[in-house]
matplotlib code that plots the C-alpha trace (Angstrom):
import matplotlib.pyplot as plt

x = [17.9, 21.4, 22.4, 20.3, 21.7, 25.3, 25.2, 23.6, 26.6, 29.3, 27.8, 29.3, 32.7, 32.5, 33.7, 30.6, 27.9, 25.2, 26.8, 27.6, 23.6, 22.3, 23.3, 20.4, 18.1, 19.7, 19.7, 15.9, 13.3, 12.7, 9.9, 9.7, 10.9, 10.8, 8.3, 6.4, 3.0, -0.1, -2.4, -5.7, -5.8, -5.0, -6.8, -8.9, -5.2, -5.5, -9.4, -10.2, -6.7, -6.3, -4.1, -1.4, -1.3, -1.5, 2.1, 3.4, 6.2, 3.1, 1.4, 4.2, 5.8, 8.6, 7.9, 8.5, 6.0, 5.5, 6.5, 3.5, 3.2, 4.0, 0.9, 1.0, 2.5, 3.8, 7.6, 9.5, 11.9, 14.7, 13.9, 17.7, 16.0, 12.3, 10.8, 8.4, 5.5, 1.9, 0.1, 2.2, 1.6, -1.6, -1.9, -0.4, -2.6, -5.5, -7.0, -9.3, -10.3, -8.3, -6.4, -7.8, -11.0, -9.1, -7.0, -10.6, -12.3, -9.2, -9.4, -12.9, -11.6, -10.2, -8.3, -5.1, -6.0, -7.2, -3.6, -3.9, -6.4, -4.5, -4.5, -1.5, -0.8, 3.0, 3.0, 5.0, 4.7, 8.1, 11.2, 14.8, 16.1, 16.8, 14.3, 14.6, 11.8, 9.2, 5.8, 4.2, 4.4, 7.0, 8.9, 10.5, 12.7, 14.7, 15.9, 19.1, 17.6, 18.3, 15.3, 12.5, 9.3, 6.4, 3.1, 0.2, -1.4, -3.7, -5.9, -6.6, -9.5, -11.8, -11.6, -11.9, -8.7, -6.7, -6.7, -5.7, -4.6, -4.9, -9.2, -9.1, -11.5, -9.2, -6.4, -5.2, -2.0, 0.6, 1.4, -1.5, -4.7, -2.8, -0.7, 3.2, 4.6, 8.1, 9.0, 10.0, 13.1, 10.9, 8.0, 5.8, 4.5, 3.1, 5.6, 4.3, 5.3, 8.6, 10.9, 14.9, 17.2, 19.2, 22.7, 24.3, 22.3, 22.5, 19.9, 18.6, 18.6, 17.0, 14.0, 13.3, 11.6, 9.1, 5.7, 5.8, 7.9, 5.7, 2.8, 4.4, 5.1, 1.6, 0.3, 2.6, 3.9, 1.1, -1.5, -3.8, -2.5, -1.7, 0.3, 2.6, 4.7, 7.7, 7.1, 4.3, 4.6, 3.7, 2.6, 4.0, 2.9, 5.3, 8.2, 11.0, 9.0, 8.1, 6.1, 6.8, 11.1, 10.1, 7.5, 9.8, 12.7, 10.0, 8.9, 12.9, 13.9, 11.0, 11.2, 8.6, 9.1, 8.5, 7.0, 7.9, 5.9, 7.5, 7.4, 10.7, 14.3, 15.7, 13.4, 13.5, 16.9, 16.6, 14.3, 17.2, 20.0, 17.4, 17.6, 14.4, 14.4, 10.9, 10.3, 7.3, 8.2, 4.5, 5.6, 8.1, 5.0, 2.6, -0.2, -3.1, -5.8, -8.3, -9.5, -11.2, -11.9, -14.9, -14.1, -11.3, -10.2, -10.0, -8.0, -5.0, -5.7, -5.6, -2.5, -1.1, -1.8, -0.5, 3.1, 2.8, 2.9, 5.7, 7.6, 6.7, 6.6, 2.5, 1.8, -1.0, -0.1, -0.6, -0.7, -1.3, 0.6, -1.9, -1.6, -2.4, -5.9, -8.5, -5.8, -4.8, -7.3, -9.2, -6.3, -5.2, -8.6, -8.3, -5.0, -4.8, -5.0, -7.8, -8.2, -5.3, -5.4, -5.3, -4.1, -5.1, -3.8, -3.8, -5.0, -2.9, -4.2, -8.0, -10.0, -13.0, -12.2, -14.1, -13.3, -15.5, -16.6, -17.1, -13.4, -13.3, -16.3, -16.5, -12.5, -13.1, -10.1, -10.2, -10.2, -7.9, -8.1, -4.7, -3.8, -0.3, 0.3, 0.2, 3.2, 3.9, 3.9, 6.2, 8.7, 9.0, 9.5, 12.2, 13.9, 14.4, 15.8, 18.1, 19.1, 20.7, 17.6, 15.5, 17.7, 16.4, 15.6, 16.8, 17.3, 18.6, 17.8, 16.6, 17.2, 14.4, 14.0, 12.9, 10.3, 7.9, 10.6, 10.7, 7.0, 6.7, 9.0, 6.9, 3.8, 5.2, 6.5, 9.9, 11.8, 13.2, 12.5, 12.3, 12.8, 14.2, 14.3, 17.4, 15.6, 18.2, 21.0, 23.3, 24.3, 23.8, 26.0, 25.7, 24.3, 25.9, 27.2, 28.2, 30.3, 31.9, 28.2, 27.1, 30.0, 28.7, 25.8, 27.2, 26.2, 22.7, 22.3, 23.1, 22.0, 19.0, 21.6, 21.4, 19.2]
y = [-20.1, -20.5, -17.2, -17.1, -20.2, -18.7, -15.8, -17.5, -19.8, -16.8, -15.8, -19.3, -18.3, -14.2, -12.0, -10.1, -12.8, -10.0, -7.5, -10.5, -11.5, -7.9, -8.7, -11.1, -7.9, -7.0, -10.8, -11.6, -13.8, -16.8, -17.7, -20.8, -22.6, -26.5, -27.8, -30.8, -31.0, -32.7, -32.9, -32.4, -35.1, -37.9, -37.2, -40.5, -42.4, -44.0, -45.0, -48.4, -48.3, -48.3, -45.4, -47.2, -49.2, -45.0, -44.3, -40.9, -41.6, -42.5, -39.0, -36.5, -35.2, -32.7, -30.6, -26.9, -24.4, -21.4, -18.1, -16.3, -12.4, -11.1, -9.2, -6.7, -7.8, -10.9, -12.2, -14.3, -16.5, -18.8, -21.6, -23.4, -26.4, -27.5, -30.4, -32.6, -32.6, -34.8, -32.2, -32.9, -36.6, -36.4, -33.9, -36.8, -39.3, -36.7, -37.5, -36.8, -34.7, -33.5, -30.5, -28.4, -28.0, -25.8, -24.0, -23.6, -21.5, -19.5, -17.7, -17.2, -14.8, -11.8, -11.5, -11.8, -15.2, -16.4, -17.1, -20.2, -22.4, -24.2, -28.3, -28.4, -28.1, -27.0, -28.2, -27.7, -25.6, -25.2, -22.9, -21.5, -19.6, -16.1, -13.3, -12.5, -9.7, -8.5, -7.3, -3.5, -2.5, -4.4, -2.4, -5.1, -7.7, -6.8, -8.9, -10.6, -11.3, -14.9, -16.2, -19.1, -19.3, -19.9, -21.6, -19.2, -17.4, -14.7, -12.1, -10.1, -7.9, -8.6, -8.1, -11.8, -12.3, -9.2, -10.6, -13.6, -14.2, -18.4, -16.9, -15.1, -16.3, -16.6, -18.0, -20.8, -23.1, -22.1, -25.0, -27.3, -24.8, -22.7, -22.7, -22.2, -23.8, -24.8, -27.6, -26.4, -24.1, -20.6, -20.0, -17.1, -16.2, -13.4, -11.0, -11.7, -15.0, -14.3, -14.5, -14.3, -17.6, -18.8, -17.8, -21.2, -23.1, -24.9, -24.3, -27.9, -27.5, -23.9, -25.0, -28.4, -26.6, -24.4, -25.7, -27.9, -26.3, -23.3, -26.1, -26.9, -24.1, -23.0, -26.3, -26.7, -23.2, -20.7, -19.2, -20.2, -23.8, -25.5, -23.0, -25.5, -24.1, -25.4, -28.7, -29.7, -33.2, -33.5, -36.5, -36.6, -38.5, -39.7, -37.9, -38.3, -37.3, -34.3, -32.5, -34.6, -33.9, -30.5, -30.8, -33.0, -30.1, -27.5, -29.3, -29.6, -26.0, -24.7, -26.4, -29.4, -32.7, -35.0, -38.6, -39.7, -42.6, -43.6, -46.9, -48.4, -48.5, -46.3, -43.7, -44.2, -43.6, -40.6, -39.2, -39.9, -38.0, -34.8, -34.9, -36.8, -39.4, -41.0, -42.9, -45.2, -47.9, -48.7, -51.4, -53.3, -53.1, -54.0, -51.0, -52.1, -49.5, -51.1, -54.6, -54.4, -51.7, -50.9, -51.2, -49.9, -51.2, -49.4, -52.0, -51.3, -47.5, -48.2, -50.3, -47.5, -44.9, -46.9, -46.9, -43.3, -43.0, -45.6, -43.0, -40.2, -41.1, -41.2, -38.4, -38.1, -35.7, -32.1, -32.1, -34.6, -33.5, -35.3, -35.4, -39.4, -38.9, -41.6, -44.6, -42.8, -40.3, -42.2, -43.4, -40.1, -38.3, -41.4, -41.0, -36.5, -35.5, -34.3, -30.6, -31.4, -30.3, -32.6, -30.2, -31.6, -30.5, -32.9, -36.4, -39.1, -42.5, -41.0, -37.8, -39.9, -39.9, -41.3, -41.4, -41.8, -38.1, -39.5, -39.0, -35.6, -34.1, -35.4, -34.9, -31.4, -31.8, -29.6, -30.3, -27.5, -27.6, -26.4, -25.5, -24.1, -20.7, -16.9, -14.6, -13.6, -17.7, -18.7, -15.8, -17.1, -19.9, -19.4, -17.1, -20.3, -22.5, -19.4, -18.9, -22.6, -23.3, -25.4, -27.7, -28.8, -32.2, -33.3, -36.7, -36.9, -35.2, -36.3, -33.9, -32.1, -34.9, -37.8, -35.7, -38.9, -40.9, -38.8, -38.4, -42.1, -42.5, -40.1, -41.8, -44.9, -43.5, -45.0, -42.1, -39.7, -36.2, -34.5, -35.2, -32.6, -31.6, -30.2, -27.4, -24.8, -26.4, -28.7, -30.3, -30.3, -28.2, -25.0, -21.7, -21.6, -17.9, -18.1, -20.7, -20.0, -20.0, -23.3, -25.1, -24.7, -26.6, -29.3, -32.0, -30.9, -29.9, -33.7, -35.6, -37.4, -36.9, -41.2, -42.4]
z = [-90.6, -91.0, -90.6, -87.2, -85.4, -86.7, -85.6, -81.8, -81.9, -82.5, -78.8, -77.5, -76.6, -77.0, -74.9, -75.3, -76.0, -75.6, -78.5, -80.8, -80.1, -80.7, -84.2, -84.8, -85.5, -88.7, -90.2, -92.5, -91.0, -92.5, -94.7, -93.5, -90.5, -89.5, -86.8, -85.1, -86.1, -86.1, -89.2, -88.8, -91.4, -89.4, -86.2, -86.4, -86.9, -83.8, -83.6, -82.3, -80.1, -76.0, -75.1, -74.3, -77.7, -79.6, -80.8, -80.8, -83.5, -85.8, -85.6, -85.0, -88.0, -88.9, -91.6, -93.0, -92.4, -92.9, -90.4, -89.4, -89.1, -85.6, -84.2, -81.3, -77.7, -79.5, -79.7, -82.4, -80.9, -82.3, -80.2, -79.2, -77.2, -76.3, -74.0, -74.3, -71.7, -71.2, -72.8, -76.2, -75.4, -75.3, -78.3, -80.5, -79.6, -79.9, -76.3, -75.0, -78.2, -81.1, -80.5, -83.8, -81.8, -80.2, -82.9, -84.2, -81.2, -80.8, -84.6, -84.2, -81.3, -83.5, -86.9, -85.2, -83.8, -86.7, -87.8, -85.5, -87.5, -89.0, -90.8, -88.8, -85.4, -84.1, -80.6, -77.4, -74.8, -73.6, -74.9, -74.3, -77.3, -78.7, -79.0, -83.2, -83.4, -81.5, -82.4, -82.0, -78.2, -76.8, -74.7, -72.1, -74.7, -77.8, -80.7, -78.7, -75.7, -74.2, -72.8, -71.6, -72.4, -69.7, -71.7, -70.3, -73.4, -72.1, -73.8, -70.3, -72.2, -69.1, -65.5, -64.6, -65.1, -63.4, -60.2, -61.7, -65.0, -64.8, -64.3, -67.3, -69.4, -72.8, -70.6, -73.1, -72.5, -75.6, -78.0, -77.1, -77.5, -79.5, -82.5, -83.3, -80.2, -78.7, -80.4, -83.5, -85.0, -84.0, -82.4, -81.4, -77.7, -76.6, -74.7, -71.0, -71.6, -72.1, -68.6, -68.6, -69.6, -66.4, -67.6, -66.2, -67.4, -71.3, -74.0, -73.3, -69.7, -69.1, -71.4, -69.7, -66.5, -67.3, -67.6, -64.8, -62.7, -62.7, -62.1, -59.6, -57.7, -58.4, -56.6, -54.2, -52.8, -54.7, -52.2, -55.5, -54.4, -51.4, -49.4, -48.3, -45.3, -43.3, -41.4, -43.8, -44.3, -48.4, -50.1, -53.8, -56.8, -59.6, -57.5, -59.5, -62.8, -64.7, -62.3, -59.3, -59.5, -59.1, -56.1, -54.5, -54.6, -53.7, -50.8, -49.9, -50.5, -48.6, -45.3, -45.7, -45.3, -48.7, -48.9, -52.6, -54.0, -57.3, -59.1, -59.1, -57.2, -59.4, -59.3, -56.0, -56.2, -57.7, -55.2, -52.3, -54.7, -54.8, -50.6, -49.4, -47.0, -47.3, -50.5, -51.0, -54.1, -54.7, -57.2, -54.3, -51.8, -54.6, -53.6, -55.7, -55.4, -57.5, -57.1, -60.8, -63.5, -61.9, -57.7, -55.4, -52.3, -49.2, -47.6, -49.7, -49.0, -45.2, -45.9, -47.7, -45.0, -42.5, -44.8, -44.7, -41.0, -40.5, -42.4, -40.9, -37.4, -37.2, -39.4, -42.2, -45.2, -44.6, -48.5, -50.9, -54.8, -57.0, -60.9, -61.9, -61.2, -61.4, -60.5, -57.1, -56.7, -54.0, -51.6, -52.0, -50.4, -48.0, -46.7, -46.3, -43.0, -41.0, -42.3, -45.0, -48.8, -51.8, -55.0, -58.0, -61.8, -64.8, -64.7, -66.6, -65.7, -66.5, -65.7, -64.0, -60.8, -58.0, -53.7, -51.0, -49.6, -45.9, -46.0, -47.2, -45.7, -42.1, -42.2, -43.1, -46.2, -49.1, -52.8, -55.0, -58.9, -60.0, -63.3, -64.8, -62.9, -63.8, -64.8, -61.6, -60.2, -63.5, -62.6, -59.3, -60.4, -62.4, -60.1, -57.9, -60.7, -61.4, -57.6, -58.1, -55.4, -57.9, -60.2, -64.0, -63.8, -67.1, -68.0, -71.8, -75.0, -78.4, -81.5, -83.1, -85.9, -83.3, -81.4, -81.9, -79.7, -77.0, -76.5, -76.9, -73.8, -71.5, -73.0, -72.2, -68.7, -69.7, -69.0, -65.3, -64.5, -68.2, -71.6, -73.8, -77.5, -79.3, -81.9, -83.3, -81.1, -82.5, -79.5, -76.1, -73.4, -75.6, -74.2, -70.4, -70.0, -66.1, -65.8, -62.5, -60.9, -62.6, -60.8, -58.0, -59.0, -61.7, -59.3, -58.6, -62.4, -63.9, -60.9, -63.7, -66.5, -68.4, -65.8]

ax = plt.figure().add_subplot(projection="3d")
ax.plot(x, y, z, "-o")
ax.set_aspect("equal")
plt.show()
């Protein structure tokens, strides 16, 4: 593993990074590499506990494992940097199920797939690092390549899903339903998942966007999503977050006009430094959706549709950006407007989620299930990030060894835009190869840098 990461960081300040990367396919593949896994062992660690009281740092471990045979249309990859996303979260604190239920329907699929059934689960779903081999009938990346990894695994053996791969019906997200993910020294991904590293961009930074960036382009801009177009006036969850940080750009960069509801100054802060204007601080105006566990309030929805539309100058959301689910879900129906789109993916405050359809069906809105995006959607989506359009939204990193820390802070929502893992990398800033080009966006690049 040495050798690898050597022979990666002899790229750093070559003339040539590309010949001095080529060299990677004559170096041995480990037998073993290091990863973050869960143990099928401990998957009742946390019975008896709220989800809020379930630790990460208790259940994610770092341990060597061993490097699995590439099959056909698969990739090795050094990984260089990872991130941590809510899927990982809630891998770790195995809700709502235990992940090896998964692992476990995936190698009854073919003797390939049975590689990923496992006692031990190597999450992630995101990755920037160096292609090291590449299985039987790859004909689009070599051993050297710098690249990112996008987290849609697909089989596409049936015609469901070749008009849309996120339809196909063994369309799995890679490091959470399947095996050997990001967050670890090497992992394996199928080839079409596979999409060229920004070159001014670090390790640590060109890994951080991927899965919800591509979520969010999917939502937001997709024709699978909300079609947003210009003048839309968009409603975004969690804006300076994860997902929302890139909504909120997206919304920005394509002409419509973002209300941000976060939950403190300085992510309302944050919000401003991307470019928007109209910020909601739900905690300042104390929205309070639910009056008990069991009952919402519509009051404090009309209270906080009447916010909206001091912002905006009398107008309801074209589009509402929903991902906390059951906590908002019902102001959210409440406040779209007439005709208007609520786009739904994920659901972190609870999947159950429950709104009065009076307000959606005699308003004629629409409902849209969202999930990840397809090849074609993540490519976009990275083209914008490497256009300089779309900025990673990273805040800090943490190295490979305190995984658990890092997906206790996103549990714990005590952390800005994204949260990323050092791997192979020793330290962070490694990996730029266009310096001149990411000048011109230094500012836009560490705008949630320490936050």
């Amino acid at each position: 593993m040495q050798k690898i990461l050597d022979a990666i960081m002899a790229a750093e300040n070559a003339a040539d990074p590309e010949a001095e990367l080529a060299a990677i396919a004559k170096l041995p593949v480990p037998e073993s590499y290091r990863g973050v896994v869960v143990r099928a062992e401990e998957t009742s660690l946390f019975e008896g506990l709220d989800s809020r009281d379930k630790d990460p740092r208790r259940s994610l471990h770092v341990q060597e494992v061993p490097t699995p045979e590439l099959a056909p249309g698969e990739a090795l990859i050094a990984v260089m940097a990872s991130a941590i996303n809510y899927n990982t979260v809630w891998t770790s604190i195995f809700e709502p199920m235990d992940t090896f239920g998964f692992l476990r329907r995936y190698g009854r699929l073919s003797e390939q797939t049975k590689r990923h059934d496992l006692p031990y689960h190597v999450v992630g779903s995101d990755a920037a690092g160096v292609v090291l081999r590449v299985g039987p009938g790859v004909t689009r990346w070599n051993p050297g390549d710098e690249v990112v990894a996008h987290c849609l695994n697909v089989e596409l053996e049936e015609a469901a899903g070749h008009d849309d791969t996120m339809l196909d019906p063994q369309q799995r997200i890679w490091g959470f339903e399947t095996n050997f993910g990001g967050l670890a020294e090497l992992c394996i991904v199928k080839s079409n998942q596979l999409m060229p590293k920004p070159r001014h961009l670090s390790w640590e930074e060109a890994a951080s966007p991927g899965l919800v960036n591509s979520t969010a382009y999917r939502q937001l801009v997709s024709h699978h999503g909300a079609n947003m177009k210009q003048g839309d006036v968009v409603l975004i969850w969690g804006a300076s977050g994860g997902l929302g940080s890139y909504a909120t750009q997206m919304a920005l960069n394509g002409g419509a006009i973002p209300v941000c509801v976060v939950s403190s100054p300085e992510k309302a802060e944050l919000c401003r430094r991307m470019g928007a204007d109209l910020v909601i601080d739900r905690t300042a105006e104390d929205f309070r959706f639910w009056s008990d566990e069991n009952t919402q309030d519509p009051a404090e929805w009309r209270r906080f549709g009447e916010k909206i539309r001091e912002l905006t100058g009398g107008e309801d959301p074209d589009i509402v950006f929903e991902h906390p689910g059951r906590e908002t879900f019902g102001a959210s129906v409440y406040v779209t407007k007439r005709g208007g789109t609520i786009v739904t993916c994920a659901s972190t405050s609870g999947f159950m989620h429950q709104f009065d359809n009076r307000y959606l069906w005699m308003h004629l809105k629409r409902i849209v299930g969202s999930h990840f995006a397809n090849y074609r959607e993540a490519w976009e989506a990275n083209r914008l990030i490497d256009l300089g359009q779309i900025h990673p939204t990273l805040s800090k990193s943490f190295p490979l060894e305190q995984t658990g820390q890092a997906a206790y802070e996103v549990h714990r929502n005590a952390h800005q835009g994204k949260v990323g893992v050092l791997c192979l990398s020793p330290t962070e800033g490694l990996g730029v190869r266009d310096g001149d080009k990411r000048a011109r966006f230094e500012t836009a690049i560490n705008r949630f840098r320490n936050c």
